[in-house]
N, C-alpha and C positions, 0 to 999 in steps of 0.2 A: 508394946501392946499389939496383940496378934487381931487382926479384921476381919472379918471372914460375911457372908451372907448364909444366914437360917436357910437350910432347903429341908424338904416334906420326909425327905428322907434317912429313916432312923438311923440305920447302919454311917450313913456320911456324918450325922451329926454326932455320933458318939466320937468317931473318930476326930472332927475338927476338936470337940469338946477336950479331949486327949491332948492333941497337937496343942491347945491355948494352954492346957496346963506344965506343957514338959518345953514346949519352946517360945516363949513371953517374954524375952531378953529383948531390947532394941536390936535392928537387924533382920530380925526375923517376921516372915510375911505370909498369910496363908490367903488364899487365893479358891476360890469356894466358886464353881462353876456348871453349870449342863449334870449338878449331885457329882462332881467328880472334884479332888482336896490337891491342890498346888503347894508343897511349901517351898518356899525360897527361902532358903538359910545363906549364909557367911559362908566364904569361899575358905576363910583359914579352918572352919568347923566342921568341915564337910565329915570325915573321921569319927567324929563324935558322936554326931547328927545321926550316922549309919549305923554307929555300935549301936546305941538308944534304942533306934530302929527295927533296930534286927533282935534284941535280942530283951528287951521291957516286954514285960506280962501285958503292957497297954496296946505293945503293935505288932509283936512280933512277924514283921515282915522278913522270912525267911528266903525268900527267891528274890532276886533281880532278873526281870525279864527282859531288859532294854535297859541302853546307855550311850545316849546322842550327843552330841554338837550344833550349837545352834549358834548362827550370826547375823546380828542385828544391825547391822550398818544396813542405812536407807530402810530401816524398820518404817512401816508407815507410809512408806511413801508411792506412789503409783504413779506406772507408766503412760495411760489410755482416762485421760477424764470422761467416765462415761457419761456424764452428764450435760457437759458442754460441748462434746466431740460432735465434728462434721458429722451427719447422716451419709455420705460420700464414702467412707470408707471412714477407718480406723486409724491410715496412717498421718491424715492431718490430726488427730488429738492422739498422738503417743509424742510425750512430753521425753527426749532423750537425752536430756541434761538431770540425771539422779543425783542427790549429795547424798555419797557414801561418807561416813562419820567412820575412815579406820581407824583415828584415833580413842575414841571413846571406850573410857575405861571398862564401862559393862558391857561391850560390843559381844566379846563372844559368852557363850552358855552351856554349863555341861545338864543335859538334864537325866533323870533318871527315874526309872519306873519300878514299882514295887508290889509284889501280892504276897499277903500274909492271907497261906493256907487257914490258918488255925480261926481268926477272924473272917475268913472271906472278904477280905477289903485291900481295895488298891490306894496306893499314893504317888504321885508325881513329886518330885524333889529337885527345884534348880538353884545353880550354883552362878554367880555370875564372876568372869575372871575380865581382865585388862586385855588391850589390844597389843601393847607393846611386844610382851614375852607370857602371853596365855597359860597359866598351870595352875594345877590342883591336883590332890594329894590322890594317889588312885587305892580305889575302891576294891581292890584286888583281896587285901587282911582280911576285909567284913564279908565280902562276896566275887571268889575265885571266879564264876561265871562274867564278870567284869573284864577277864582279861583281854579277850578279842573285841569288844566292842569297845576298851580306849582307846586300843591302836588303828580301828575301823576312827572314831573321832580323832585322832591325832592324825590319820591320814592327811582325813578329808578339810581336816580344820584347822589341822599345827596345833592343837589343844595339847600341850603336856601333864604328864601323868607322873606327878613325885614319887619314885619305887615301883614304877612297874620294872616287872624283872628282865622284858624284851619288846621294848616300845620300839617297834619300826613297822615300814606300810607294809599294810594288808590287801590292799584292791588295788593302787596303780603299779607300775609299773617299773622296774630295775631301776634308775636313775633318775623317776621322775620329778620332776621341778615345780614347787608351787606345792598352794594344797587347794582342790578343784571348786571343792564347795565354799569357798570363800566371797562374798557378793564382789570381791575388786577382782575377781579371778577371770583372765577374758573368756565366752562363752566359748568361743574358738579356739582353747586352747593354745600354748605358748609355742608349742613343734608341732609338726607333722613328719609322718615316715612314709616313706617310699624305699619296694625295690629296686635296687640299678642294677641292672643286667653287667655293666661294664667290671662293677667293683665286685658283684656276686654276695651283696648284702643287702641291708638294710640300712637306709642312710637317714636323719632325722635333718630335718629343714625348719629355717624358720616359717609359720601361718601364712599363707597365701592368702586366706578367705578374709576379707574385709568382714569384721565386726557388723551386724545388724539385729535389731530386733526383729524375729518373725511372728511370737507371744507375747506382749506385755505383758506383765505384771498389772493385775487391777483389784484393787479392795473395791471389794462389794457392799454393801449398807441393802439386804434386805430381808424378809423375814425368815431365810435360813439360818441367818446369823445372829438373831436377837433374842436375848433371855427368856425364859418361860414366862417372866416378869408374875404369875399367879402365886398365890402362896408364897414370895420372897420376901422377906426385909432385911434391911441392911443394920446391922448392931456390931458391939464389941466386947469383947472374950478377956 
C-alpha cells in the first residue's frame, strides 16, 4: 500500500493519486514532500517502472533530465554537535569516529528525475541497490538521454548499469582507482602526481596529506528544514 501526505496542491495530487493506483504492489513507496512526488520502486522493476512511465496516458514523462548516485553509509549521521559543542571553536565538538555502514544492503541509490511535457509535472524515482556488487538495469531502452549520466554515476559511485552499451569513466582520470564519491573514499584522495624533472614525466605517489576534517558535516533541525505542516495530513492511497 503506497503512503503518501495530501498537499494543497492539485497538479501533485492528481499525480500521487495516479502513482497509488498503477504502483500499490508491496515494495513500492511514494514519498510526497515541499508538493514535490518521490517513488521508490524495486531495484529488479526498475525497466518497468520506466516503460509505464514514459509512455501511460496517466504520466507520460517523456524527458529524463537527471540521473544520480547516491550513498548512504553514515546516512544521518553528523560530524559537529551543534548543540553541545564548546563555544571555543568547532574542533572540540567534531565527533571523527563516523560508522560508515559499507555493508548495508540499501547503502547505495540510483535516483532519477522526470518532466512530462504533456502534463507539466515532475517525479523523482529511487532505486535502492546492495553494497556488495551495486547494479541495475540501465535506463538507456526507455531514455537514450541516460547514457552519460550512468557512466557519470558508475564513475563516481561503481553503480552498474545492466546493458549499457559503453559503461566506462566519464570525469576521472585514465587509470583511476576508487570511485571518489563514495563516503569510505579518503577526502585526500588515494595518489598524488608530480612532475620530475629527472624522469621528464609525470610520476604518481602515494598521499602525503594526513586525512583531516576542515567542514564537518552537520544536520541542522531548524525552520529551513521543517514541513509547511499547514494544510497537510497524513493518510493512505
Amino acid at each position: 500500500m503506497v503512503k503518501h501526505i495530501l498537499t494543497r496542491n492539485a497538479r501533485v495530487d492528481a499525480l500521487a493519486a495516479a502513482i497509488g493506483g498503477h504502483f500499490a504492489e508491496p515494495g513500492y513507496e511514494l514519498i510526497d514532500a515541499f508538493d514535490e512526488l518521490t517513488l521508490v520502486a524495486p531495484a529488479e522493476r526498475l525497466l518497468d517502472v520506466a516503460s509505464t512511465l514514459r509512455d501511460h496516458a496517466d504520466f507520460r514523462f517523456e524527458q529524463l533530465i537527471d540521473l544520480c548516485g547516491v550513498d548512504y553509509a553514515a546516512y544521518g549521521q553528523s560530524e559537529w554537535e551543534t548543540e553541545e559543542a564548546s563555544f571555543t571553536g568547532f574542533g572540540r565538538g567534531v565527533d571523527r569516529d563516523l560508522k560508515v555502514a559499507v555493508e548495508d544492503p540499501r547503502r547505495f541509490a540510483v535516483v532519477v528525475h522526470l518532466l512530462s511535457l504533456a502534463h507539466n509535472r515532475r517525479l523523482r524515482v529511487r532505486v535502492h541497490v546492495g553494497a556488495s556488487q551495486p547494479m541495475v538495469d540501465s535506463l538507456i531502452p526507455v531514455w537514450a538521454a541516460a547514457n552519460w549520466f550512468e557512466r557519470e554515476a558508475f564513475d563516481l559511485y561503481g553503480i552498474l548499469f545492466r546493458g549499457h552499451p559503453d559503461l566506462r569513466r566519464i570525469l576521472t582520470d585514465y587509470g583511476f582507482v576508487g570511485h571518489p564519491f563514495r563516503k569510505d573514499f579518503p577526502l585526500s584522495g588515494q595518489v598524488e602526481m608530480r612532475y620530475d624533472p629527472e624522469q621528464g614525466r609525470v610520476v604518481y605517489e602515494p598521499v602525503s596529506i594526513e586525512p583531516r576534517v576542515l567542514v564537518p558535516r552537520v544536520i541542522r533541525e531548524d525552520s529551513r528544514y521543517l514541513g509547511t505542516g499547514k494544510g497537510t495530513e497524513t493518510t493512505d492511497a
